[in-house]
C-alpha positions in Angstrom: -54.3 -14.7 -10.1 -51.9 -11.6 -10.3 -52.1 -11.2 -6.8 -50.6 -14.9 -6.2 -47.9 -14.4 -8.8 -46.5 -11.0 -7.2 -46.7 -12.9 -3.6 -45.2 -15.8 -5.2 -42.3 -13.7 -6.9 -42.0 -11.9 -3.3 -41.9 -14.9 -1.2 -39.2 -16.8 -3.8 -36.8 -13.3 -3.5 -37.1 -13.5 0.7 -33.9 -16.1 0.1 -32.2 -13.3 -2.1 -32.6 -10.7 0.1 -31.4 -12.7 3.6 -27.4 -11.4 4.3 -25.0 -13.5 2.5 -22.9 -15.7 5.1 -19.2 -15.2 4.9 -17.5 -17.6 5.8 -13.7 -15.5 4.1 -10.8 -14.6 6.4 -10.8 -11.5 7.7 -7.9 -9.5 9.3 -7.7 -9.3 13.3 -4.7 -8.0 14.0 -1.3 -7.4 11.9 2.5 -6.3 13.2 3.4 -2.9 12.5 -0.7 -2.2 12.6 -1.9 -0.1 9.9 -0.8 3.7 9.9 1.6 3.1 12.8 4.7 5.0 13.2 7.1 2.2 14.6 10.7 2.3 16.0 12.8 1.0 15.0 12.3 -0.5 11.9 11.0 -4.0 12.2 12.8 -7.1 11.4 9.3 -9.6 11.1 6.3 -8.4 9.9 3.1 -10.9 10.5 -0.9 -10.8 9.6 -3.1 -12.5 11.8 -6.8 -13.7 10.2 -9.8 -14.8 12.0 -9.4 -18.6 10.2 -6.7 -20.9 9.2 -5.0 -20.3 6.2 -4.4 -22.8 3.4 -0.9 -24.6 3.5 -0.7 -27.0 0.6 2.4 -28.7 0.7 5.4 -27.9 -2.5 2.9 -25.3 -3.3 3.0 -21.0 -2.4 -0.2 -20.1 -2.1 -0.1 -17.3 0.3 2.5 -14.6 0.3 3.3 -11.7 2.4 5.6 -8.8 1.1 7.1 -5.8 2.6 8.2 -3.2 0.3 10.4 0.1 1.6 10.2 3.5 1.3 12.5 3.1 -2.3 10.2 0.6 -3.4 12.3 -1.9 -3.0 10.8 -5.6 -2.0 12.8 -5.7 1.5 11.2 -8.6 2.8 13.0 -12.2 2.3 12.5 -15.9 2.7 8.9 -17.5 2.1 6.3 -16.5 4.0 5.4 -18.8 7.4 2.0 -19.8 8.1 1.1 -21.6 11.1 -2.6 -21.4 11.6 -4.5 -18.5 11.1 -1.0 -15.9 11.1 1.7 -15.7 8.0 4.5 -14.1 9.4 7.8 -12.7 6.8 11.4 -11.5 7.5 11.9 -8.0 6.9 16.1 -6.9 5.7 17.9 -5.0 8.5 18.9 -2.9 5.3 15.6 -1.2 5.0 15.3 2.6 4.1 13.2 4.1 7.0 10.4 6.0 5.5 6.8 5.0 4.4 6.4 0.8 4.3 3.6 -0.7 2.2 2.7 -4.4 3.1 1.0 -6.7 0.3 -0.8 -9.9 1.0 -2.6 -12.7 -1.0 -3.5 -15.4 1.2 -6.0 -18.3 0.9 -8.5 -19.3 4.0 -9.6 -22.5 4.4 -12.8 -21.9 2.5 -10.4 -21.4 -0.7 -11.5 -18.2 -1.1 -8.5 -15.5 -1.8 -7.9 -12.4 0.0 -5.1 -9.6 -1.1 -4.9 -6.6 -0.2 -2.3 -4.1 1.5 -1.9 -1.2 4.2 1.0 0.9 5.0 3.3 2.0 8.0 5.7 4.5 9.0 9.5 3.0 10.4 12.0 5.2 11.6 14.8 5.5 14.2 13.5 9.0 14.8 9.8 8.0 15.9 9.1 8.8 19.2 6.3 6.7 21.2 4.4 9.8 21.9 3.9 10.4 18.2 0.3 9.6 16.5 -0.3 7.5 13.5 0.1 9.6 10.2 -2.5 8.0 8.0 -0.8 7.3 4.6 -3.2 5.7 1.7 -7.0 5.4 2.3 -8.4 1.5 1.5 -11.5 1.3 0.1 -14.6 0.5 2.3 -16.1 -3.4 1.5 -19.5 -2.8 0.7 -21.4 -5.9 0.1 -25.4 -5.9 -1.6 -28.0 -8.6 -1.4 -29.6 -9.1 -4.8 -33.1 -9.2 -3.7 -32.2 -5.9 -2.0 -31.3 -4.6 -5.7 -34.4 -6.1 -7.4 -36.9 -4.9 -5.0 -35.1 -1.4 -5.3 -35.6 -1.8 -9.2 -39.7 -2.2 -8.4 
């Protein structure tokens, strides 16, 4: 009898410890990329995700802002969003330096995603120069629960 419960207990955590699907928007390519040293400093800055993005109609519910080396918000006008991109102006007024770019977007799933990465603009980049890393983003880790419960016993 103790022998069926433990195989029954095992058998009913198989579905807990199968990956999770996720189905969330991910990033696949952004304008400056992450780390890069651009010249000169841009005038659009746009995300691209692997799915569409929400676009409710009177409503913001995704946002893109670009913030200067001052800390000062130096990007203007809402956000666009045509598809899976959501693209922003940047001011022509921007102090070159360190630029930090914050996002809160909403995928089709209506699951949000935020976040930000950083880049270097400067008239005094030169192409041959590499990428200065500037803040580390923390790695996604993601568990199963059965994986945690069988690591208990």
């Amino acid at each position: 009898m103790r022998r069926l419960l433990v195989a029954l207990f095992l058998a009913g955590l198989t579905g807990f410890t199968m990956p999770l699907a996720s189905a969330h928007v991910d990033i696949v390519s952004s304008f400056p990329e992450r780390y890069a040293n651009v010249n000169p400093i841009p005038t659009t800055v746009w995300i691209e995700f692997s799915g569409e993005l929400q676009n409710l109609e009177g409503e913001i519910v995704n946002t893109l802002e670009v913030i200067d080396s001052t800390g000062l918000v130096v990007s203007y006008e809402d956000a666009i969003i045509e598809a899976g991109r959501i693209t922003t102006k940047v001011s022509g007024q921007s102090a070159a330096g360190s630029f930090t770019v914050k996002y809160r977007v909403v995928g089709q799933d209506g699951h949000v995603i935020e976040g930000d990465y950083t880049f270097n603009a400067s008239p005094d980049y030169s192409e041959g120069q590499s990428p200065m890393p500037i803040s580390a983003e923390p790695e996604k880790t993601e568990f199963s629960v059965g994986a945690i419960v069988l690591a208990v016993f």
